[in-house]
C-alpha positions as CSV (number, residue, x, y, z in Angstrom):
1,X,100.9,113.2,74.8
2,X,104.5,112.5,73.4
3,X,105.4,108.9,73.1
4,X,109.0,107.9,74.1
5,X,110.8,106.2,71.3
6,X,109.7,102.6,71.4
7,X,113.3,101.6,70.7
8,X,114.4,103.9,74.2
9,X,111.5,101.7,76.0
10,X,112.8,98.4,75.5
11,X,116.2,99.2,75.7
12,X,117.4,98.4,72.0
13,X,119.2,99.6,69.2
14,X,117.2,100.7,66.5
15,X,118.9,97.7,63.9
16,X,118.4,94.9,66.7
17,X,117.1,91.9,65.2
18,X,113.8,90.1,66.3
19,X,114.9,88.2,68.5
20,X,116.9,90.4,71.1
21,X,113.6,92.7,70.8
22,X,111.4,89.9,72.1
23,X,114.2,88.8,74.4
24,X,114.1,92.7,75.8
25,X,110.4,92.7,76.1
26,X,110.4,89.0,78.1
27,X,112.5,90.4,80.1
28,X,111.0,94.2,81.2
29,X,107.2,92.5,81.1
30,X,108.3,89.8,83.6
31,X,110.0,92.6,85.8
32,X,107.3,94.9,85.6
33,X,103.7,92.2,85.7
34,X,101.3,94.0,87.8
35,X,101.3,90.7,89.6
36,X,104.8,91.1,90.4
37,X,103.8,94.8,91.7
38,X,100.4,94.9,93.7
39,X,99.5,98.0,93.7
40,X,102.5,100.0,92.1
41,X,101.0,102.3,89.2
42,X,104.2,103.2,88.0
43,X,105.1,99.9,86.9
44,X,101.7,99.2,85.7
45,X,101.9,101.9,83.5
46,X,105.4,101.1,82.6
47,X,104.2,97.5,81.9
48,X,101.9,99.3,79.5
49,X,104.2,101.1,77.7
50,X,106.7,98.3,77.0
51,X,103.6,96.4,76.1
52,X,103.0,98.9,73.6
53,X,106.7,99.0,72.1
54,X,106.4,95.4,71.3
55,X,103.3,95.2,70.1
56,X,105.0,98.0,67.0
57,X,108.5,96.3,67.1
58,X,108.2,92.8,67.0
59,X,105.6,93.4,63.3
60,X,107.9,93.6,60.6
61,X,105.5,95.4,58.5
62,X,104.4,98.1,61.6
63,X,107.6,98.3,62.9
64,X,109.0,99.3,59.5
65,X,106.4,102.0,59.0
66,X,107.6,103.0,62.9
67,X,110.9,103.9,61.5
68,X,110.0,105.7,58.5
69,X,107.1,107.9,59.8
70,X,107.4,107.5,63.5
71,X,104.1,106.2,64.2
72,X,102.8,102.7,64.6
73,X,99.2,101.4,65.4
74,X,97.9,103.1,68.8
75,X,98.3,101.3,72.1
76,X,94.4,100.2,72.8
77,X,94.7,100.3,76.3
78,X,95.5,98.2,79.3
79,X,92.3,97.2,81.8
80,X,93.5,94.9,84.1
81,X,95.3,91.8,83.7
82,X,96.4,90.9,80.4
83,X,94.3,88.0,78.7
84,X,97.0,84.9,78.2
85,X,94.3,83.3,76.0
86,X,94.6,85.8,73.1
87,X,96.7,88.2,71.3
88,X,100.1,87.9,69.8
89,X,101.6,89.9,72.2
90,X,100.9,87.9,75.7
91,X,101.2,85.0,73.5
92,X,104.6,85.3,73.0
93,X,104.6,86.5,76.3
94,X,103.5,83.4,77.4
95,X,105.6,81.1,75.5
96,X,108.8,83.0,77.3
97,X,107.7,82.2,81.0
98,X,106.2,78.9,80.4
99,X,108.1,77.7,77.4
100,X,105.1,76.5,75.2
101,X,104.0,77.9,71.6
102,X,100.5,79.8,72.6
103,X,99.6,79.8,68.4
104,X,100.2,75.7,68.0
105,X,97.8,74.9,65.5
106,X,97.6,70.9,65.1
107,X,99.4,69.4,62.1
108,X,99.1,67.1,59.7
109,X,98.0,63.8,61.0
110,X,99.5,60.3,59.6
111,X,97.6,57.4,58.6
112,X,97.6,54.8,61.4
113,X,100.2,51.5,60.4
114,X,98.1,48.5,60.1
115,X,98.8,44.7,60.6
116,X,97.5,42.0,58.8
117,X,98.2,37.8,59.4
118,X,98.9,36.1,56.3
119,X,99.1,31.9,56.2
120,X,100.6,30.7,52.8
121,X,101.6,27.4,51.7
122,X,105.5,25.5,52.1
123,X,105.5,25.8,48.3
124,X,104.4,29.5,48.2
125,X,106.9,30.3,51.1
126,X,109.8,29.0,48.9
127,X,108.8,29.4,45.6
128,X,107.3,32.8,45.8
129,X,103.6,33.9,44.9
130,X,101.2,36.4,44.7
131,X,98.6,37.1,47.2
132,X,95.1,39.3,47.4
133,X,94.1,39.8,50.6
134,X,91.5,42.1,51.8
135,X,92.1,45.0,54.6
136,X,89.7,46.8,56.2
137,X,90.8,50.5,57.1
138,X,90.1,54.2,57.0
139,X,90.6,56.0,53.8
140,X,89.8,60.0,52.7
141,X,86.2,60.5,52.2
142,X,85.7,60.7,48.6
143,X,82.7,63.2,49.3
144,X,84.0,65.8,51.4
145,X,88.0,65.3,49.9
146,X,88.9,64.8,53.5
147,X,87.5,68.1,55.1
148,X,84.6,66.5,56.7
149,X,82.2,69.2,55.3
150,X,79.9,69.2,53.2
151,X,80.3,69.9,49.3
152,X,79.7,73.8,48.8
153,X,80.7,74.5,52.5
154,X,83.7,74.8,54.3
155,X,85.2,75.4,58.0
156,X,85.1,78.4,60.3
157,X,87.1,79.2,62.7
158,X,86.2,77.6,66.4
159,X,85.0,80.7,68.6
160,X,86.0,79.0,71.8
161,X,90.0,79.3,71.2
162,X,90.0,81.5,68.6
163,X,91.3,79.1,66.0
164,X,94.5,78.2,68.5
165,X,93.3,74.7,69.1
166,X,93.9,75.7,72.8
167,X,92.4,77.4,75.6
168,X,94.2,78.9,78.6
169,X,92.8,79.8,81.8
170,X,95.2,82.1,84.3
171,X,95.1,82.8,87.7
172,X,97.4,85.5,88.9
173,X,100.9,84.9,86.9
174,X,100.1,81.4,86.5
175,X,98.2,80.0,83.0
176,X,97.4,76.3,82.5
177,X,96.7,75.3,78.7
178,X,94.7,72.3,77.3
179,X,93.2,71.4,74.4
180,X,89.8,73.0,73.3
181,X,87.3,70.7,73.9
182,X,84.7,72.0,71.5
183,X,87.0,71.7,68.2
184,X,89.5,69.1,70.2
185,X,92.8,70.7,68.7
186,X,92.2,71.7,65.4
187,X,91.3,75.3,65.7
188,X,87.9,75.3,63.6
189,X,84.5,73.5,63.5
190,X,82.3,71.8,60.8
191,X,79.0,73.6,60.9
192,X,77.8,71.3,57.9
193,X,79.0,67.6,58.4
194,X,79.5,65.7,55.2
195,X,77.1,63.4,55.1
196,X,79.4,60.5,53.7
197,X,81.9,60.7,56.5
198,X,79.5,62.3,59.2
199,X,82.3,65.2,60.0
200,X,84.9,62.6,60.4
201,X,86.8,62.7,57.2
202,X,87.6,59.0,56.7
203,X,85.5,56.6,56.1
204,X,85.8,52.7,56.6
205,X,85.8,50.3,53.3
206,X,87.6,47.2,52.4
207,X,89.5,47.4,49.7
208,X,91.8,44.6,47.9
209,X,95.6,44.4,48.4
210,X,98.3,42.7,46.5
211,X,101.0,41.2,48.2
212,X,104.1,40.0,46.6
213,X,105.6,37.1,48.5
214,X,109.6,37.0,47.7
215,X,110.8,33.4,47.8
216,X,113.0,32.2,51.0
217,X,110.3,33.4,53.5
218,X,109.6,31.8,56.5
219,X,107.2,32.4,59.7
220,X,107.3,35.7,61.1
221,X,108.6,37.2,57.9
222,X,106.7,40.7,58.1
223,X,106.5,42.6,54.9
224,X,106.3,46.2,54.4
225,X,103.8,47.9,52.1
226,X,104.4,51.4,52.2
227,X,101.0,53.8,51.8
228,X,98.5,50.6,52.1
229,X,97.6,51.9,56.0
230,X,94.9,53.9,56.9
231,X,94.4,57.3,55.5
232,X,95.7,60.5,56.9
233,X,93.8,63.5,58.5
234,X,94.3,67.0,57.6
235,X,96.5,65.8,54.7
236,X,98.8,63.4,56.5
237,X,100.2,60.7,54.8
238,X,98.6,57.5,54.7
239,X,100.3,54.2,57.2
240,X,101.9,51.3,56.1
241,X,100.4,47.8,55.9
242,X,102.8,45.0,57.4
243,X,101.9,41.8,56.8
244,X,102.9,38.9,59.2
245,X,103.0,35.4,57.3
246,X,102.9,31.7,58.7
247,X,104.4,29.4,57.1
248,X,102.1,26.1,56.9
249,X,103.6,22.6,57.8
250,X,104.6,20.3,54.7
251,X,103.2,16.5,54.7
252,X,107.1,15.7,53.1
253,X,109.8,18.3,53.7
254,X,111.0,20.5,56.2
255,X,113.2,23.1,56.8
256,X,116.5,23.7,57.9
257,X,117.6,27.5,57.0
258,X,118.0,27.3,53.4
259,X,118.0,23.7,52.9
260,X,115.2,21.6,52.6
261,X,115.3,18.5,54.2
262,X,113.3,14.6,53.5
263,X,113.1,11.5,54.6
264,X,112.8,8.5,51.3
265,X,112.1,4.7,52.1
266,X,114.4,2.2,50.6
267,X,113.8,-1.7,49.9
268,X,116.8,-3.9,51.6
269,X,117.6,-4.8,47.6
270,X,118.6,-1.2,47.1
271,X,120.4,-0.8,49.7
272,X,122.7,-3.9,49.2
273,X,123.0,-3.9,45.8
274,X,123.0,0.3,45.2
275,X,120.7,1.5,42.6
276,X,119.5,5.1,41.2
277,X,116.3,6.5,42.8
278,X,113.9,9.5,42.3
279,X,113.4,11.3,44.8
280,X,111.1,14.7,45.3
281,X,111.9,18.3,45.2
282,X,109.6,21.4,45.4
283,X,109.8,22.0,41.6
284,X,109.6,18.0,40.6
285,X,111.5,15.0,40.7
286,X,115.4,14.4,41.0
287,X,117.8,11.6,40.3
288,X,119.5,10.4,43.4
289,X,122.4,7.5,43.2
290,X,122.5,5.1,46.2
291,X,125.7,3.2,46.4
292,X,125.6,-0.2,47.6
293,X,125.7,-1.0,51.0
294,X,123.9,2.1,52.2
295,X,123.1,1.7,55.7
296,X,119.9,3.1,56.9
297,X,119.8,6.6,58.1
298,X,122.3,7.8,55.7
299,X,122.4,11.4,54.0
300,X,122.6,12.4,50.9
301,X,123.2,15.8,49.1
302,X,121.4,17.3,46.3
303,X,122.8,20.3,45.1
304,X,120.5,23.9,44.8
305,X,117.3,21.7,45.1
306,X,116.6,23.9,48.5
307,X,115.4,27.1,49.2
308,X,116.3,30.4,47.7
309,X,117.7,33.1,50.2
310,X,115.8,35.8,51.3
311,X,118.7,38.3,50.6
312,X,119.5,36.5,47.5
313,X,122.6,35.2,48.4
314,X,121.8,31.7,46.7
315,X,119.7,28.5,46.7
316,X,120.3,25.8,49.2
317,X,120.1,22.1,49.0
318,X,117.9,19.1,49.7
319,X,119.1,16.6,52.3
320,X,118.0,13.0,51.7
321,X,117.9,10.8,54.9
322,X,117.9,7.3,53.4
323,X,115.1,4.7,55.8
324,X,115.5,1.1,54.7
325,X,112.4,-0.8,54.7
326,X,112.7,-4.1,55.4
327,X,109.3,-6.0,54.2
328,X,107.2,-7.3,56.7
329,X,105.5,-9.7,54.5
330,X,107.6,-12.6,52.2
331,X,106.3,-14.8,49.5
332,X,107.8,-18.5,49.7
333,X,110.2,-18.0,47.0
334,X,111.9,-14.8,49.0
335,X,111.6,-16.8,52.3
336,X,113.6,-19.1,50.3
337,X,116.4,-17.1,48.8
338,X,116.6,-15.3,51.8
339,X,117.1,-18.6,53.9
340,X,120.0,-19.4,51.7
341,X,121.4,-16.0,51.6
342,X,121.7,-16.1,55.7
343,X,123.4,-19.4,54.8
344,X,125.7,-18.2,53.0
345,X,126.7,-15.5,54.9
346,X,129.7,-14.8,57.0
347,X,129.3,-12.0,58.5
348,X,132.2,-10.2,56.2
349,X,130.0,-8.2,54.5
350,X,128.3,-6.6,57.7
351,X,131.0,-4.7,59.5
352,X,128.7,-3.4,62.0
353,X,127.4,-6.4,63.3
354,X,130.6,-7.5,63.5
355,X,132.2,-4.8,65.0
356,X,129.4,-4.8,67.7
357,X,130.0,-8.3,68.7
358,X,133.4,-8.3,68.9
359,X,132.9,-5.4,71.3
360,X,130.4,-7.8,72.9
361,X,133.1,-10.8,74.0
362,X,135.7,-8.8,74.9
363,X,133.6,-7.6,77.6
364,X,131.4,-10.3,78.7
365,X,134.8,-12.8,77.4
């Protein structure tokens, strides 16, 4: 029997592109389903004709040997209801009415991102340092290479879904799809696990990272370490490793931003008289000057003895609150010169006792 010209069938011009002949046979198949038409022989056998077309048409390599000898591969024959599940025609047949790829085939897989808590030291948090810590996680079988096989064998093609990775069950012009539960997605089966991995293609080891602390962190400071995840599957890239650090309390300093910030005892002599003191920093010891008459609680700046910026914008400074001590225990020769010293006093040289008692009888007279 003479075949109508394929091109005539689906209503196309013998140069369209690809895509207006699937958009012609979308449209004509969903037209002419035998679902659509119970019964109606003419449109089933229409339906099998524009089936047909396609099936030529939309292969680059059968559709050119179509227009240069006029023949393609044979129509097979239509018994029934098309199969959704298989073929590329009703695949693409499905993916017009239900808007879903029918040949997804799963991709590769990234590594999972792990986490990891890390306490350091005041000093190591603004200083800088150099960690080892050790993470647990998947990594690529070293047996297998990743494929979960084992060495000498290889995959085959799941014969549920037909290497898809789905399965699709219709009922009249409806189709549901899922994933195929005896190669769960992938589209092929190990018929020989690797014995390293068991089939899985990972495997779980602990393995030693080192993490480079930048000075100027502080608590909740996460850090990035690009590829130090877990492995990927199916050649997927490996996750990240983000470590979380806490910052552990100081017995001297503490922190405020960039600055550090102390508190140094002072004997009552120093105070009065001034004097030059040493005081601590992170990286040692530094001169402070204490002009006389320091009262107690006063602060005093020392220049880029702080912390260094995060963002490298700088260093910032130590802050020196000042305590004076007075001593809680005299020998008789202090007792002494302090006795005369109160004698001697006028109360001149302490402005804020004075200041606070004159306050004190002009409201009480």
């Amino acid at each position: 029997m003479n075949r109508r010209d394929y091109y005539e069938v689906l209503g196309v011009s013998r140069d369209a592109s690809a895509e207006e002949v699937k958009k012609a046979y979308r449209r004509l198949a969903h037209q002419l389903h035998p679902d659509k038409n119970p019964g109606n022989k003419e449109a089933e056998e229409r339906f099998k004709e524009v089936t047909e077309a396609y099936e030529v048409l939309s292969n680059p390599e059968r559709r050119a040997a179509y227009d240069r000898f006029g023949t393609g591969r044979p129509f097979e024959g239509f018994e029934g209801f098309p199969d959704f599940g298989f073929g590329s025609v009703f695949e693409d047949l499905f993916e017009g009415f239900f808007g879903t790829n029918a040949r997804r085939r799963p991709s590769a897989q990234r590594g999972a991102d792990l986490r990891y808590n890390l306490e350091v030291t005041f000093e190591e948090a603004a200083l800088g340092a150099e960690k080892e810590v050790a993470i647990p996680r998947l990594e690529t079988c070293s047996s297998c290479g990743g494929s979960g096989a084992r060495p000498g064998t290889g995959t085959v093609t799941c014969r549920v879904c037909r290497g898809t990775g789905q399965v699709r069950y219709s009922q009249g012009f409806f189709a549901l799809s899922q994933t195929c539960n005896q190669c769960r997605g992938a589209g092929f089966v190990i018929e020989s696990p690797c014995k390293g991995c068991r089939g899985q293609g990972r495997v779980r080891v602990e393995r030693t990272v080192v993490v480079n602390i930048p000075p100027g962190v502080e608590t909740g400071t996460r850090l990035r370490l690009g590829g130090e995840g877990e492995s990927g599957q199916r050649g997927g890239a490996p996750g990240d490793l983000y470590v979380v650090l806490t910052v552990a309390e100081h017995p001297i300093f503490s922190r405020q931003g960039d600055d550090l910030f102390c508190e140094v005892p002072i004997s009552f002599v120093q105070a009065t008289l001034g004097a030059e003191s040493e005081v601590p920093t992170l990286s040692g010891k530094a001169r402070l000057r204490i002009p006389p008459g320091t009262q107690s609680w006063a602060t005093f700046r020392v220049r880029g003895k702080g912390i260094a910026n995060l963002r490298r914008y700088g260093r910032g400074d130590l802050l020196v609150r000042v305590i004076v001590e007075v001593p809680n225990r005299l020998t008789p020769r202090q007792r002494e010169l302090l006795e005369e010293f109160a004698s001697l006093e006028d109360g001149e040289g302490s402005p804020l006792s004075k200041g606070f008692f004159e306050k004190v009888r002009e409201l009480f007279g």
